[in-house]
N, C-alpha and C positions, 0 to 999 in steps of 0.2 A: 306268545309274543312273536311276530313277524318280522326279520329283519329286512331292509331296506337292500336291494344289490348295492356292492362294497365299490367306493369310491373313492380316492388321494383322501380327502378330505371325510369321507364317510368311512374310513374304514374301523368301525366300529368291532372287531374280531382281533382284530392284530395278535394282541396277546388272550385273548378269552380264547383261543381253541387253543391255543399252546398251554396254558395255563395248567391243566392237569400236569407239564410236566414239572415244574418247577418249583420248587420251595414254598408253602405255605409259611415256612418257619422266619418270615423277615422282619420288618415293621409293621407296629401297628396301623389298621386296617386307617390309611387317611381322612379325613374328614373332606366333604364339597368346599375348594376355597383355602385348603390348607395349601402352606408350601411342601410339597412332597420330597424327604429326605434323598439325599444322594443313595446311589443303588451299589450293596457290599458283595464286590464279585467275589469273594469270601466266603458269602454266606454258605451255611450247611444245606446239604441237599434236600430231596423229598422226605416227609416221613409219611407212611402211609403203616394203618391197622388193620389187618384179616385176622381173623377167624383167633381172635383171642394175642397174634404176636404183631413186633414193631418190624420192620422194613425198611431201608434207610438205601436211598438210591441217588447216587449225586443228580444235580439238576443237569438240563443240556446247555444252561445260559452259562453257569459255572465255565464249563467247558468251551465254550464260545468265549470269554472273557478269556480263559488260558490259552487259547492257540492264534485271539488276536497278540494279547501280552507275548506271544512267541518270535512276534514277529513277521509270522504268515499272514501271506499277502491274500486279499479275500479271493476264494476261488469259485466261480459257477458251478465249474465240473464234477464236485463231491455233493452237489444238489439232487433232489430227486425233482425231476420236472413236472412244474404245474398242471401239466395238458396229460398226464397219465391218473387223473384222478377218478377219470369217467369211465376207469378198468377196472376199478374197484367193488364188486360188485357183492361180494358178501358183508354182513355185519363182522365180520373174523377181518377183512382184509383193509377194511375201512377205519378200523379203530386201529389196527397197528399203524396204516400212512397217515393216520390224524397225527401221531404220535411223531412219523418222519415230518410230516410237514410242520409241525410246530417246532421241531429242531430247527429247521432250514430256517424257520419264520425269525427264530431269536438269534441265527447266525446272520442273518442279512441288516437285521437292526443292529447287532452289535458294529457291525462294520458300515453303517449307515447307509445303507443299500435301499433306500425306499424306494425304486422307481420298480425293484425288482421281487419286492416285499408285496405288491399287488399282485401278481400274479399269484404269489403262494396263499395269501389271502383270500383269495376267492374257491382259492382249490379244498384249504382249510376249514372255509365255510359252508362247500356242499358238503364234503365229508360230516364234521359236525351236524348241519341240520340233518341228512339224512338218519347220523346214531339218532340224534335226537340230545345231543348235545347242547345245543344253542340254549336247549332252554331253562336252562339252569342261570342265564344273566340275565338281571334286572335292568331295565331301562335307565335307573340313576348309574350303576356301574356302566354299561355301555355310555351313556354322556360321557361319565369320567375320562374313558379314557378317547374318546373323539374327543373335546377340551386340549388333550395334551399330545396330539401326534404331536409329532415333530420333535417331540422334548424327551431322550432316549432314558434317560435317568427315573425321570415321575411314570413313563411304562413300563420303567423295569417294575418297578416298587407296586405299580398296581395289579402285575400279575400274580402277585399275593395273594388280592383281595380278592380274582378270578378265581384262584386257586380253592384257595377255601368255600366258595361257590359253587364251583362245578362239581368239586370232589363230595361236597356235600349233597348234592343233588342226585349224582350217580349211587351211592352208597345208600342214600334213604330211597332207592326207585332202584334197589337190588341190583344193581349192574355193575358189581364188583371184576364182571371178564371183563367189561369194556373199560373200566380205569386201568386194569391192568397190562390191556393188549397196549393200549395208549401210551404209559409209561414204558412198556418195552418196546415202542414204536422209538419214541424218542434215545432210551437207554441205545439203541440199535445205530440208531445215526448219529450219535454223540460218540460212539467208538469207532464207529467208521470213519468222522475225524479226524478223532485224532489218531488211529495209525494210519492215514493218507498226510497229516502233514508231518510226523515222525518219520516219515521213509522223506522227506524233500526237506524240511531242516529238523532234525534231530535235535531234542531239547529235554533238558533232566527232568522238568516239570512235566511237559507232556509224558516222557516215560512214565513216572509217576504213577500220571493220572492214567495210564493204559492198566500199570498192576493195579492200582486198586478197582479196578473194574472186577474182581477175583470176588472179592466179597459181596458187590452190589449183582453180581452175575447169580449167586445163588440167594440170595433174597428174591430175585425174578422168580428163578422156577421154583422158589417156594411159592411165591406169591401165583404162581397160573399151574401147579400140580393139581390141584383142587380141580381142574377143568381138563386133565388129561385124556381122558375118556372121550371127549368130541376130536371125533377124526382130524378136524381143523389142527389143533391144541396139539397130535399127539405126533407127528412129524417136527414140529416146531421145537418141541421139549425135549425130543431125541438130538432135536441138532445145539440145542444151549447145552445139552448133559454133555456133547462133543465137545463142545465151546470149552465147558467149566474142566476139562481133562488136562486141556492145554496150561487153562492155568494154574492147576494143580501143582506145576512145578514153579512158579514165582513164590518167592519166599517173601518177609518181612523180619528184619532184625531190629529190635528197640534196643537200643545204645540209653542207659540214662547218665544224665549229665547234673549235678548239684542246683538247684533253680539259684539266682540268684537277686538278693532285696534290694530297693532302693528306701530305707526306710526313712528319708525325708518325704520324698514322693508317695509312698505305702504303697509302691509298685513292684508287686513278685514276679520274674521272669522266668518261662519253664526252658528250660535247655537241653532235655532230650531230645530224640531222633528218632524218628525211623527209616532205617534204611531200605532199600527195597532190590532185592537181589532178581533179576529180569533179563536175558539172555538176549541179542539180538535174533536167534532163531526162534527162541520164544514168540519174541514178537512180530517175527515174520509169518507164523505159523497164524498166531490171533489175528493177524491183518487179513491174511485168506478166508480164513474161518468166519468170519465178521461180513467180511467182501458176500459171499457166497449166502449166509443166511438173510443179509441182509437183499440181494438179488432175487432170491424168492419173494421177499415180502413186497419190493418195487413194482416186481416183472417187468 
């Protein structure tokens, strides 16, 4: 299938290249002509299956729904720029900035940035056609979601249906490194993020979402170990095993709390916690470390 160059109204991509990063796990896939459900910035992350184990990597929209929710005012500056796409020049380099540019792509629609959403759109889409991405979407999903630009909610919800598309595609055409690099494309600029808007307004949530980056951090290098070996792969892995050291020292404390019923309503309530014990050096430390590998992967 050929795609047409991306236009305001043609921009058929929008969410299809970002789509691998994001939650397959939402609603069900919409029907042509249905009303498509409000979109749960709640929802749970990626899951994705290698080599016999589950993998559970929060999405980058999550995250984009949390540091609008913060407060933070939309920034250009924590963008990687459209025009550096044509540096990209290995299959290694390409599928990680797919991965950055689909972050940026679902940070500028979360904050309604269409004018600025073209640019990362065309960047997104050489990358993709070059993997060989693109052609995992079918002509009625691409309609879909050309039908509903403009409408931020129905393109959240059909990044789902992208989701489940692409990743099916890559996985049955054996390109388990390029879904991989793709999600720690995006995992990459999702914590770049959010410790750039926790150093300019500080917030529990964001914190939060910085620690558990602890556990989604070693689901990656399990998930790209398997590909250590290519010289590409094995500078990158030394630098997340540096990554994963820092946060070696962020803890998690579960506080449990009584649930409590409503049993007219037959609504059980859980009331535990987890606390998350997180140092500001800590995360001054993750904020360099993140800065830095993520500067390799830009240039």
């Amino acid at each position: 299938m050929t795609l047409k160059p991306i236009t305001l109204k043609g921009a058929l991509l929008l969410f299809s290249v970002s789509a691998i990063l994001v939650s397959g796990c939402g609603p069900d896939d919409p029907k042509e002509g249905d009303d498509l459900p409000p979109v749960d910035s709640t929802q749970s992350g990626i899951i994705v299956g290698v080599g016999g184990e589950i993998f559970s990597i929060p999405s980058p929209i999550q995250t984009a729904f949390l540091i609008k929710g913060s407060g933070a005012t939309y920034s250009k500056d924590i963008l990687n720029a459209p025009s550096k796409s044509a540096q990209y020049s290995t299959n290694f380099s390409k599928a990680l900035n797919l991965g950055i540019y689909g972050a940026d792509l679902g940070y500028v629609t979360i904050y309604d940035q269409t004018q600025d959403a073209i640019g990362y759109l065309n960047s997104a889409k050489k990358l993709a056609d070059e993997l060989g991405v693109s052609g995992a979407f079918d002509t009625q999903t691409l309609e879909r979601f050309q039908k509903n630009l403009g409408n931020k909610d129905s393109m959240l919800v059909l990044v789902g249906v992208a989701y489940r598309s692409s990743d099916a595609y890559l996985k049955n055409n054996d390109r388990s490194d390029v879904s991989g690099l793709v999600l720690a494309g995006g995992w990459i600029e999702s914590l770049y993020f959010a410790t750039n808007v926790y150093k300019t307004k500080p917030n529990e949530d964001v914190k939060h979402r910085i620690a558990q980056q602890k556990s989604s951090l070693q689901s990656l290098i399990k998930l790209l170990t398997p590909f250590y070996s290519q010289p590409e792969y094995t500078e990158f892995i030394d630098n997340l095993n540096d990554l994963s050291t820092v946060f070696d020292g962020v803890e998690f404390q579960y506080k449990y709390e009584k649930p409590t019923t409503d049993a007219d309503k037959k609504v059980t309530t859980i009331n535990s916690k987890t606390e998350v014990k997180i140092t500001p050096e800590q995360i001054e430390s993750i904020s360099q470390k993140i800065k830095n590998i993520r500067s390799q992967v830009v240039g």
